[in-house]
N, C-alpha and C positions, 0 to 999 in steps of 0.2 A: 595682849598677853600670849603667852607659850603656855602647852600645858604637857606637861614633862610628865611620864608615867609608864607603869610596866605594861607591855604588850598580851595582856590576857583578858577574861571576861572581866573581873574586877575593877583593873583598868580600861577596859572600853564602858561599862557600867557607870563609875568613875569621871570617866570623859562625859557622857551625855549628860551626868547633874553640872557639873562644871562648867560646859560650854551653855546650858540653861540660865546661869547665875552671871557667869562672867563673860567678858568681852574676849573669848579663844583664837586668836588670828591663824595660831598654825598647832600640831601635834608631832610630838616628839616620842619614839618610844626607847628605853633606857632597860639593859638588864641592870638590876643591883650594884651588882660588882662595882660596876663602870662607876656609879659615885663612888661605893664605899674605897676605891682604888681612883678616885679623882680623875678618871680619864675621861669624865665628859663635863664640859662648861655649862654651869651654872651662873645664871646673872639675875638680877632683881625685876628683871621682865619674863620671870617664869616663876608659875604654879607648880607644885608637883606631889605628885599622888602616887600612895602605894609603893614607895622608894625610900631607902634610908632619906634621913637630913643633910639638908647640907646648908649653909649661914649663908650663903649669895641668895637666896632664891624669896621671890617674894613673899610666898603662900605654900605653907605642907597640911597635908594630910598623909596620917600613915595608921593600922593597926599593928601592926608585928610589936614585937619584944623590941626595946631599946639594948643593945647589946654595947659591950666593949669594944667593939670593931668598928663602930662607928661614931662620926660626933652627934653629942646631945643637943638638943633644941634646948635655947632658952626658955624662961619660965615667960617671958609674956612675945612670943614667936607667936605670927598672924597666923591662924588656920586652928586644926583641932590633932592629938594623936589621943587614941584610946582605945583601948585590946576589945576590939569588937570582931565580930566573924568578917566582913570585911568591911575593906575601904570607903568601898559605897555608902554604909550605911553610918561610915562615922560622918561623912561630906554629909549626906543626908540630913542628921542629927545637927551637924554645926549650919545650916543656912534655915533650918525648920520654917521651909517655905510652902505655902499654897498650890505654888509653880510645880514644885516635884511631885506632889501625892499622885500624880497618872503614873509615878512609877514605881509604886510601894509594890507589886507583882515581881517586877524587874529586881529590885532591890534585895525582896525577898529570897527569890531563886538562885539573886547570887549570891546572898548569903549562904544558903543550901551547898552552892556548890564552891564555893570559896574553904569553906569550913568543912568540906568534905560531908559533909549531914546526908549520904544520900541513899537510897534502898537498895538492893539487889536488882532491882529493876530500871532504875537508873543508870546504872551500869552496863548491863545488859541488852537494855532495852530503852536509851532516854530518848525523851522529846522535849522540846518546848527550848525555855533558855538553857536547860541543862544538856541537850542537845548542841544548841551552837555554842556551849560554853567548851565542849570540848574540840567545835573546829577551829579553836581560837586558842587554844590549850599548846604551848613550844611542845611540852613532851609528851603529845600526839602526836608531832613530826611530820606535820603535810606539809611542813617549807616555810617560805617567807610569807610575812603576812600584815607586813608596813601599809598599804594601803589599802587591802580586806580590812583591815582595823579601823583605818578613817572613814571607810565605804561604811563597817556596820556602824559607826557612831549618828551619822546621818540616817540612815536607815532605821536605827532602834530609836531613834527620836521623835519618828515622824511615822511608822506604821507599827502594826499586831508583829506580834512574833511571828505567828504562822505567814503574814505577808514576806519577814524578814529570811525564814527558813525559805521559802519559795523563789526569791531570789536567788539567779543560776549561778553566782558566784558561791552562793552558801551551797545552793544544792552538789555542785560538784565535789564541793568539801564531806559532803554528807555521804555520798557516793563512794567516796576515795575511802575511808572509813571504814563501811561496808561491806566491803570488796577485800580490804585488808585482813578484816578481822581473823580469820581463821589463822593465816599467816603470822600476825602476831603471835596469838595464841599457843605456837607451836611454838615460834623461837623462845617466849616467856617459859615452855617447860624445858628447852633443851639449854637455856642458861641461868637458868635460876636454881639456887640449892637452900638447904638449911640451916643455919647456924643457932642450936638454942632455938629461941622465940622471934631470931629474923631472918626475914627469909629473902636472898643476896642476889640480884637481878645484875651478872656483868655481862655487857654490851659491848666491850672493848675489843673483843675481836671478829664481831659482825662489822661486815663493812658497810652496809645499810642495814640500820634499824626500820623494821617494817612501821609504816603508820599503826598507829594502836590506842586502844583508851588505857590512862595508865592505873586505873583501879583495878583492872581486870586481874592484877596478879594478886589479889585479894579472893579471888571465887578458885583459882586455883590451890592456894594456900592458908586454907581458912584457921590454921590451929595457929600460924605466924602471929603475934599481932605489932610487927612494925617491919619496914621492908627498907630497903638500902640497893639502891641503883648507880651502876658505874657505864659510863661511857665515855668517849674522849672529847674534850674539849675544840675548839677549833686548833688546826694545825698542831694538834696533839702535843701542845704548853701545857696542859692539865687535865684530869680525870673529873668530869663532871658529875660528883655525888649526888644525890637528894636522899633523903630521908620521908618516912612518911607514916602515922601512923596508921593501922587497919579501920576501914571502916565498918567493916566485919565484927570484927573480934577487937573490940575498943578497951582493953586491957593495959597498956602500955602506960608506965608511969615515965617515960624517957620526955627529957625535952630538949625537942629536934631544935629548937632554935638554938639554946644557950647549949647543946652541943659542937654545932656547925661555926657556932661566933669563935672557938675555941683557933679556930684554924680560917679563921677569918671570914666565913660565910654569916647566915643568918638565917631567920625566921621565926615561926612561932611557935607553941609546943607540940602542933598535933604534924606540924612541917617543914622542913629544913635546907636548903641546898649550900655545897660549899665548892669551889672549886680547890681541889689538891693539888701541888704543883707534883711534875713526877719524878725530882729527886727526891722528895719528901713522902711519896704516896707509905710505902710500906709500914712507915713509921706511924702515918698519922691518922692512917687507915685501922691499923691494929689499935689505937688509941682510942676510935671512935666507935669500934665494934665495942672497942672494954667498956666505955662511959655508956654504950645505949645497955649493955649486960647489968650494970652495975646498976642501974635504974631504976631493973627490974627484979 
C-alpha cells in the first residue's frame, strides 16, 4: 500500500501509526489543494490521512470540517473521519490497538500542537515533539522536506524523541531556527498591521521569508485574536492565505475552515488556508476579512 498524506507533524505522526498497522510500501506527501483540484492520482492502492476525500483511494482518515469544496465520503467508506484535535489520534481511535499505546506521549503532543493548545513557552521556548513539530512545520520555511519526513517516520518509530532531536539532520533544522529567530521577528513587525481584531501578516513583497515559528506573531499582537498571512504562491498563480486563530487571546468566534472553503480552501475552525488566484485576490480578499469581522 501507498500512504498518501500531508507533509507535517500530524502527518508524519500519522505515518508511523499507519506504517505500524499496515503493510506501507512507499510515502507520498500531497498539499490539500492538489486533491481538492484533482491534480494528483489517487488509486485504490493508497491509504490517505489528513487530506480531503477522494472515492479512488482505499482507506481515509481525516479530522477537518467536511466542506463544500470537496467530495463527501460515503456513509460506509473504509477508515474513520471525526473532528478531533488531530489525525493521529482519530487513526489512533479507529485501530484501538495494543501495538500503538508506546505512543499515547507522541499522539498526545501532537495533538497539543495540531490544535494549537500550546503555552507561551512553547512558543518561545519548545522542546520535545513540539519542537520537531515545528522543523516539520511548511510555514516555518526551512525548505524541502520529502525525505526529512520518511527519515523521521523511521526514526520516531524506533527511538526517544530526544534520540530523534539529536539526530544531525534534526539538529541543523533546530539550529537553522535559532539563528533565524530574531530576523523573523523583525520582518513580522515591519509587515504586519491591524485591522479591528486581526492582525494582517503580508509577505508578498519580501523576497525571502525568514525561517520563523509562525505563532510568534501572537506574542507580538496579544490584543489580535485571529491573524491572516499573505505570501505568493509558487510562480506567483496565487496569494497564499492562512488564517489562524490566537493562541493567546482564544476569543475568536470566526470559522477559518467554513471561511476558506468559500473560495475553495479549507480547514477547521480554529485554522484555515486558501489559495487566492490573483485576478480574484482584491475581491475575495475584502470578502474574507468582512466574514472573519462579521464573526466577531
Amino acid at each position: 500500500m501507498r500512504l498518501v498524506t500531508r507533509g507535517d507533524l500530524d502527518g508524519m505522526t500519522a505515518a508511523v501509526l499507519i506504517s505500524e498497522m499496515e503493510d506501507i510500501e512507499s510515502i507520498e506527501l500531497v498539499h490539500p489543494q492538489d486533491i481538492t483540484s484533482k491534480k494528483f492520482e489517487i488509486t485504490d492502492n493508497d491509504i490517505m490521512a489528513n487530506l480531503p476525500y477522494h472515492p479512488s483511494c482505499h482507506m481515509w482518515f481525516d479530522h477537518h470540517q467536511l466542506t463544500d469544496s470537496n467530495e463527501k465520503p460515503p456513509a460506509d467508506f473504509k477508515g474513520k473521519h471525526a473532528l478531533e484535535t488531530s489525525v493521529a489520534r482519530v487513526i489512533y481511535d479507529y485501530y484501538n490497538s495494543d501495538k500503538l499505546k508506546r505512543f499515547d506521549s507522541l499522539i498526545s503532543e501532537t495533538d497539543r500542537f495540531d490544535a494549537a493548545r500550546l503555552s507561551m513557552d512553547d512558543v518561545t521556548d519548545p522542546k520535545g515533539v513540539i519542537l520537531l513539530g515545528f522543523t516539520i512545520d511548511s510555514r516555518t520555511g526551512i525548505g524541502k522536506f520529502k525525505d526529512y519526513f520518511k527519515n523521521l517516520v523511521g526514526w520516531v518509530s524506533t527511538m526517544s524523541i530526544d534520540e530523534v532531536l539529536a539526530q544531525p539532520e534534526v539538529a541543523d533544522r533546530i539550529k537553522i531556527m535559532q539563528e533565524n529567530n530574531d530576523l523573523f521577528l523583525e520582518k513580522l513587525k515591519e509587515h504586519s498591521s491591524v485591522d479591528g481584531n486581526i492582525v494582517i501578516t503580508d509577505f508578498r513583497n519580501v523576497d525571502k521569508v525568514p525561517v520563523g515559528n509562525r505563532f510568534l506573531i501572537y506574542t507580538l499582537f496579544p490584543d489580535a485574536n485571529i491573524s491572516v498571512r499573505l505570501q505568493w504562491g509558487p510562480n506567483k498563480e496565487f496569494i497564499a492565505t492562512t488564517l489562524g486563530h490566537s493562541i493567546f487571546n482564544r476569543t475568536s468566534n470566526a470559522n477559518c475552515g467554513e471561511i476558506c472553503s468559500k473560495y475553495g480552501g479549507g480547514g477547521h475552525k480554529g485554522a484555515g488556508a486558501v489559495p487566492i488566484k490573483t485576478e480574484n485576490f482584491d475581491r475575495d480578499y475584502r470578502d474574507l476579512l468582512d466574514s472573519i469581522k462579521a464573526a466577531d
